[in-house]
N, C-alpha and C positions, 0 to 999 in steps of 0.2 A: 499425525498428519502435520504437515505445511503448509502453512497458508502467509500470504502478505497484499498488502494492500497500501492507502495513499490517500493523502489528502479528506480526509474525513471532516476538516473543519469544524469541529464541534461552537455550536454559541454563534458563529457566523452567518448574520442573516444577509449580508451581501453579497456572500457565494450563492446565493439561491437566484440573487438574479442574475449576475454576472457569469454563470454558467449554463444559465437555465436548470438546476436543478427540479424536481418535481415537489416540492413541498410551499408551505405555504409562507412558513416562519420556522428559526432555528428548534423551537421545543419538537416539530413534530418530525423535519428534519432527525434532528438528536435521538428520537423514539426510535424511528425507522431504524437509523445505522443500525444503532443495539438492537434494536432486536436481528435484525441480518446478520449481525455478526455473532450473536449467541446463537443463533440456528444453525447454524456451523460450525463454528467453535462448541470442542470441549474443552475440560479442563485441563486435559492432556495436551491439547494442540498446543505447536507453536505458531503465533503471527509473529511477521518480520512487517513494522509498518515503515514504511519508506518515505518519513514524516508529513510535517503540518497536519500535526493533532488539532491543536486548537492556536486561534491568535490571545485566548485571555490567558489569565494568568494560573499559577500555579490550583490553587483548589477549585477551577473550574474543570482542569485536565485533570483531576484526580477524580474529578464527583463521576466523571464519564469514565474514566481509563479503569477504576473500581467496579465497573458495573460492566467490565469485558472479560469473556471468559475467557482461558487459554494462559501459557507465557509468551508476555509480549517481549520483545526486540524493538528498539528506536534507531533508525540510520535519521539522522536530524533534517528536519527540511527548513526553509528560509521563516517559516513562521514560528517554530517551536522554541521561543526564546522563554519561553515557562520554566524548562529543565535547567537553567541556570539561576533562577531563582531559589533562595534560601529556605523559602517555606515549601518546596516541592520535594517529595521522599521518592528519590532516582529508584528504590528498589521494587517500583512498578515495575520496571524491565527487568530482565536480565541484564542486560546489557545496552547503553546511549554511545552512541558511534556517527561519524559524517560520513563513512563508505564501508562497506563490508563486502567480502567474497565467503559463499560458504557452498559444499557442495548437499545435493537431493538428488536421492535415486543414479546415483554416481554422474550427477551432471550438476557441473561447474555454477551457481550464479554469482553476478555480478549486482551487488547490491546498492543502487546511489538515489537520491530524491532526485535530480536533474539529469535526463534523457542526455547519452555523450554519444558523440559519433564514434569510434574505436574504444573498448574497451580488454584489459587484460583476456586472452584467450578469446578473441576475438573472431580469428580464421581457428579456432580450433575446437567451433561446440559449446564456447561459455553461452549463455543467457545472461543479455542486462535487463534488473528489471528497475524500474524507477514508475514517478508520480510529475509532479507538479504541475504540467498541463494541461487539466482537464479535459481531456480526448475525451470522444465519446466512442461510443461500441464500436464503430469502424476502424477506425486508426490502426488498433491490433493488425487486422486484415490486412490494411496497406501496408504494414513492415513486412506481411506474410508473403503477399505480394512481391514485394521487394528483394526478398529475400535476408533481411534484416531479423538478425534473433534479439528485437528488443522488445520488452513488452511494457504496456503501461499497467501498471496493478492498483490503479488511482480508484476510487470508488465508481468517479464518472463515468471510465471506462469497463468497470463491469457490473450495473446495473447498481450499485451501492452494494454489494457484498464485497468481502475477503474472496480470493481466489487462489485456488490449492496449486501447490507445484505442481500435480499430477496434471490439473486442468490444465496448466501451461506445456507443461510437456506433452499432453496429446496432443493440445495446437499447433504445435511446432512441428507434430507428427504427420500436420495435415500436406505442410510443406514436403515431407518424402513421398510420400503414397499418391500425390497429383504427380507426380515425376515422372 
């Protein structure tokens, strides 16, 4: 399976107030993710995180990024300045990228940390999926609304778990069937 996600912040106790997260302090925050993301994740899966892992430095993104199951994928977001550090070993991903397109279940996504208005395959079925603005559960809705195939797959926005392409594509399926 498929799964991707965003903005996990690990270590960051400022994102709990600044977005209102539900935790108290980053440790119990940090428990939480992991464990939500091993409840989902296997070892088979892949996640595509659609960065800001973490704002510290290289062996604090590993202490957590070691303790995820799955292969992970990094599309870079504006905080993951760790991966250019010397002491960090790139081969937690597969692969450290600033935008990626890949296709699931023979449908297109558009993979970036920052939500863009037009993207590649745009009028033609792609999905962009992106992070960095901490939406909450709603927001999906309103692009659904809108008719916009963008989704946010930040944690904020789905409860603190990874969210499977399947999930995404039945959302998007919600949009044909109210038709």
């Amino acid at each position: 399976m498929v799964y991707f996600t965003s903005d996990l912040h690990f270590y960051h106790d400022n994102i709990i107030r600044s977005v209102n997260r539900p935790f108290t302090d980053f440790k119990s925050m940090n428990k939480t993710l992991i464990k939500n993301w091993n409840s989902k994740i296997s070892s088979s899966d892949e996640v595509y995180i659609l960065g800001d892992v973490t704002m510290k430095g290289p062996e604090l993104a590993m202490e957590c990024l070691s303790q995820l199951k799955g292969k992970k994928y990094l599309v870079r977001g504006n905080h993951d300045r760790f991966v250019a550090h010397s002491n960090f070993d790139p081969s937690v991903f597969g692969w450290i990228k600033e935008y990626a397109e890949i296709t699931v279940f023979n449908t297109r996504f558009v993979l970036f940390h920052y939500p863009i208005a037009e993207w590649n395959g745009f009028f033609k079925g792609t999905i962009h999926l992106h992070g960095h603005q901490h939406n909450h559960e709603d927001y999906n809705f309103k692009n659904l609304e809108q008719g916009i195939r963008r989704f946010d797959v930040g944690v904020d926005a789905n409860y603190m778990f990874p969210v499977s392409a399947q999930n995404i594509l039945d959302f998007f399926q919600m949009e044909v069937s109210d038709k």
